[in-house]
C-alpha positions as semicolon CSV with decimal commas, in nm:
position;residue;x (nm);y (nm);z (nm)
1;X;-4,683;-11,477;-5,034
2;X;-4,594;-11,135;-5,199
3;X;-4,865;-11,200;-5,455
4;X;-5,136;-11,306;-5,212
5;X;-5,095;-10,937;-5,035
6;X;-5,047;-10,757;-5,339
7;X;-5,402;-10,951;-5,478
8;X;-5,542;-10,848;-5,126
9;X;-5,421;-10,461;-5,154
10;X;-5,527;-10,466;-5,529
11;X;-5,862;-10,551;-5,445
12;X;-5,958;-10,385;-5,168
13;X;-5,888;-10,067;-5,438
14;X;-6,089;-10,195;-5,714
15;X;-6,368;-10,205;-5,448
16;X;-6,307;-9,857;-5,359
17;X;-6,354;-9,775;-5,745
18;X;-5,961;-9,726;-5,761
19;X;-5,914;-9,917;-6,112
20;X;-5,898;-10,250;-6,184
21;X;-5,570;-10,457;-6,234
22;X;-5,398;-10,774;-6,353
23;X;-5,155;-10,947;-6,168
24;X;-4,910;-11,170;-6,378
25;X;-4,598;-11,391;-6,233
26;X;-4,385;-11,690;-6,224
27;X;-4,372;-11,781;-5,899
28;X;-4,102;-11,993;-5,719
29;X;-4,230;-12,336;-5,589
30;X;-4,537;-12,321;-5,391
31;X;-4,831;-12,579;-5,293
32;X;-5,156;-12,376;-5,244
33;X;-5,491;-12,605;-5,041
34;X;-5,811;-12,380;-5,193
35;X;-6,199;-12,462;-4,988
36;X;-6,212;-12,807;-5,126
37;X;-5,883;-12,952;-4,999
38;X;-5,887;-13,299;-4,846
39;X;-5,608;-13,437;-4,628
40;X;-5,596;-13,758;-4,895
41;X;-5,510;-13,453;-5,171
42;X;-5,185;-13,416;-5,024
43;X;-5,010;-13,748;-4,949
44;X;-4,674;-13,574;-4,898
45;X;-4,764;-13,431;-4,545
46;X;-4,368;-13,312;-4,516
47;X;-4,400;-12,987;-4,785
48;X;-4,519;-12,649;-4,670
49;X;-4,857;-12,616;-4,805
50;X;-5,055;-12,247;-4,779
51;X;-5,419;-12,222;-4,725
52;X;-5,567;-11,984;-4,951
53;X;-5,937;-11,890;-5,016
54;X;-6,024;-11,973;-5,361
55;X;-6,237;-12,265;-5,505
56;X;-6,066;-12,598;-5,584
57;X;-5,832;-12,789;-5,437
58;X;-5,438;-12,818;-5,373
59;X;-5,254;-12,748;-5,650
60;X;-4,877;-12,613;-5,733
61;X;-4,713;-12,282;-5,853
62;X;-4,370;-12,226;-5,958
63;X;-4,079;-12,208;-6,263
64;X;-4,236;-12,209;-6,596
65;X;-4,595;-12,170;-6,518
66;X;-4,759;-11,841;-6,595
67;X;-4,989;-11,758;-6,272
68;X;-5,301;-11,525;-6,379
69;X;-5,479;-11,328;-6,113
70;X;-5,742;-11,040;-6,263
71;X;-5,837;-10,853;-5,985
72;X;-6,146;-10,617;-6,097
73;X;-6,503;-10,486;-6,020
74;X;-6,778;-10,698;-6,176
75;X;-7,112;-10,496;-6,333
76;X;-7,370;-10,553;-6,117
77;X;-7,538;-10,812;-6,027
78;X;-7,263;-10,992;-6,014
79;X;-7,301;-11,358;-6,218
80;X;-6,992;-11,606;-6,094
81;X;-7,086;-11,828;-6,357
82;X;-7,059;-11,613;-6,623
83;X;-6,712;-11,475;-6,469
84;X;-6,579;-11,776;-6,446
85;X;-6,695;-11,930;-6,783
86;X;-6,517;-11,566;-6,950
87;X;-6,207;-11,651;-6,789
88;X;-6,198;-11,998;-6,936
89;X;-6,271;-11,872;-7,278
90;X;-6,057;-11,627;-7,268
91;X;-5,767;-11,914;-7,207
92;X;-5,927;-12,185;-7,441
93;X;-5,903;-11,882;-7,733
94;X;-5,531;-11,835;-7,648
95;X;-5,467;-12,191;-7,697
96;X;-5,642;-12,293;-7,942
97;X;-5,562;-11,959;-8,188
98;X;-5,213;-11,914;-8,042
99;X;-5,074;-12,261;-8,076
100;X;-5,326;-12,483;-8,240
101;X;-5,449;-12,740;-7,905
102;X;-5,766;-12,856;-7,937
103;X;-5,815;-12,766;-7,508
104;X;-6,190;-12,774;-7,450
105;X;-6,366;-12,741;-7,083
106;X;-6,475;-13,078;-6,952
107;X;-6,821;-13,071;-6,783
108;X;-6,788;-13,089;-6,382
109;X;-6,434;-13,039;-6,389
110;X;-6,247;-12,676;-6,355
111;X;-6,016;-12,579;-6,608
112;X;-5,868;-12,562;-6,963
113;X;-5,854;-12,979;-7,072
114;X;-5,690;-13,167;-7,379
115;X;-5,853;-13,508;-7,391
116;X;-5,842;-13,831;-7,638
117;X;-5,978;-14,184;-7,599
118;X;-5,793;-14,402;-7,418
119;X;-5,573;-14,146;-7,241
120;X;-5,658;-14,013;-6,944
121;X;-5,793;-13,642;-6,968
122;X;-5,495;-13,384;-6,861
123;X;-5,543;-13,052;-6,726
124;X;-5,343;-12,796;-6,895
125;X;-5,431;-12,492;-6,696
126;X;-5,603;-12,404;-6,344
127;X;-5,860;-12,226;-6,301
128;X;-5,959;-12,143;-5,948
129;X;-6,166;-11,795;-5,898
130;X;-6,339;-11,579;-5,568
131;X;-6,556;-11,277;-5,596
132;X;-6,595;-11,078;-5,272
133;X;-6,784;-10,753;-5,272
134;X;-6,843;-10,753;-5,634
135;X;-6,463;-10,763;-5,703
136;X;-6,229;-11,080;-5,858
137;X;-5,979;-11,231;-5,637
138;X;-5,761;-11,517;-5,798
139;X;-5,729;-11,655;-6,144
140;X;-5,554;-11,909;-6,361
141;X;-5,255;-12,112;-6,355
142;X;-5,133;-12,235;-6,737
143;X;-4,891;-12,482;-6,731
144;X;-4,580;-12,345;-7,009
145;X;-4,274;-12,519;-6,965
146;X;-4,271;-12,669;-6,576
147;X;-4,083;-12,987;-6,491
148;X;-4,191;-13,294;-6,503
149;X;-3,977;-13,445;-6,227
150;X;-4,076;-13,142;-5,983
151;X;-4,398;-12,999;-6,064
152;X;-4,699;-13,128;-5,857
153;X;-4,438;-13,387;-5,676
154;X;-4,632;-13,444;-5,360
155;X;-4,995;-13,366;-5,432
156;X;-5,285;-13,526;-5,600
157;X;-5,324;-13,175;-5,827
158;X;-5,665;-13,071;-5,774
159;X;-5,782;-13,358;-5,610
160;X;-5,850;-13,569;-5,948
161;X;-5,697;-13,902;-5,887
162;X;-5,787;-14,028;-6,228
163;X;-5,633;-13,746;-6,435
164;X;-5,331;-13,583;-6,500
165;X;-5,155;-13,254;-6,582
166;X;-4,985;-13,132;-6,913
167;X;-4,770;-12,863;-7,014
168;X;-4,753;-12,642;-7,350
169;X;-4,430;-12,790;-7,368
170;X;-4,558;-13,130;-7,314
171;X;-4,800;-13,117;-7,613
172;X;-4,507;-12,987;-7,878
173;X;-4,564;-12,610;-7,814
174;X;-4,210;-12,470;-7,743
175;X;-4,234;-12,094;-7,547
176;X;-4,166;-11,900;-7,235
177;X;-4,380;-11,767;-6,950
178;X;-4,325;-11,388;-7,104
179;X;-4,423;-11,437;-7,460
180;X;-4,688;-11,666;-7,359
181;X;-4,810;-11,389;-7,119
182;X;-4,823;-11,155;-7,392
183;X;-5,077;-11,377;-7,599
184;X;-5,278;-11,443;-7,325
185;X;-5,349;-11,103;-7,192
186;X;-5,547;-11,002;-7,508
187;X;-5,770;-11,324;-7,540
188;X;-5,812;-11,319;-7,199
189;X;-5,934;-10,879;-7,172
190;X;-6,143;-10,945;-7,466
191;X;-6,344;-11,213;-7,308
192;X;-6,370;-11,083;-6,938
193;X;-6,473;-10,695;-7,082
194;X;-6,825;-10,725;-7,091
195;X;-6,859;-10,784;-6,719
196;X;-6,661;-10,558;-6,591
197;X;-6,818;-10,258;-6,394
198;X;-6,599;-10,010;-6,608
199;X;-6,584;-10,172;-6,967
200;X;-6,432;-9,915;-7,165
201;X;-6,127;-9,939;-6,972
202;X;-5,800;-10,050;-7,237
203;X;-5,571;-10,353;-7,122
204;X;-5,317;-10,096;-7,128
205;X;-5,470;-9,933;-6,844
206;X;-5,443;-10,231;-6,631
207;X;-5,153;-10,256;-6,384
208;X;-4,957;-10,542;-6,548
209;X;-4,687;-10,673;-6,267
């Protein structure tokens, strides 16, 4: 995976005290197994599935999803729940400011969530994170305009059996990957800035790719 080694390059500078970066795509299809992948998780045992090191379990990646990956030195010491709670608020704010979804976190569950009685709850974006030596590896997956009849096929996403996924597009909200990449950023350097090792750094100082 071209993003995987450009993550892996990225951090190993940020480490070095190189700069920090952002990493922003839509990928072609993929199915990712993160740490807590469980043969049951993927039912469809003929698609190429890639191992990766981040929390969670197997999930997808591919045409109109807009993949996240902040790669950056945390301020010591280094607090993973506070990291990973920014980069969920940073994505609920987008959301709910940008295009008026009430998305909320549900407790024991990773992720950006809309939910309503007698529905089952539905995951609109991924959140699966790493820190190794003090630095971000991974990031978030939100869920713009993917396919219904495509995206996910062969996977229980994230190993939750009794929920599904959703898409902006699902819920009403009518956009692209780009311009929803270009309200996210800002939410999402806002929240995140206070931990970072260097916080008077400018998003437009990031590497944007």
């Amino acid at each position: 995976m071209d993003v995987d080694r450009l993550q892996r390059e990225l951090h190993e500078q940020a480490i070095a005290g190189g700069g920090d970066a952002i990493i922003v795509s839509e990928m072609q299809p993929v199915w990712t197994a993160g740490r807590h992948t469980k043969p049951e998780h993927i039912p469809d045992t003929s698609i190429r599935v890639i191992h990766v090191d981040r929390a969670g379990s197997a999930t997808w990646h591919g045409p109109g999803q807009l993949v996240c990956y902040p790669v950056v030195k945390l301020k010591e010491p280094v607090d993973l729940y506070a990291w990973i709670r920014a980069v969920e608020a940073g994505v609920i704010a987008t959301i709910r400011e940008e295009w008026q979804l009430p998305v909320h976190r549900v407790e024991g569950r990773a992720g950006v969530w809309l939910t309503e009685e007698g529905r089952a709850d539905r995951k609109i974006c991924a959140i699966g994170l790493k820190v190794a030596r003090g630095a971000t590896l991974h990031g978030i997956a939100l869920n713009v305009d993917i396919d219904p009849a495509s995206a996910f096929s062969g996977i229980i996403p994230c190993g939750l059996s009794d929920a599904d996924v959703t898409s902006l597009s699902w819920e009403g909200v009518h956009t692209d990957v780009r311009s929803a990449a270009h309200l996210l950023l800002p939410h999402l350097f806002a929240h995140i800035r206070p931990l970072l090792a260097k916080p008077d750094q400018e998003l437009e100082d990031w590497i944007v790719r």
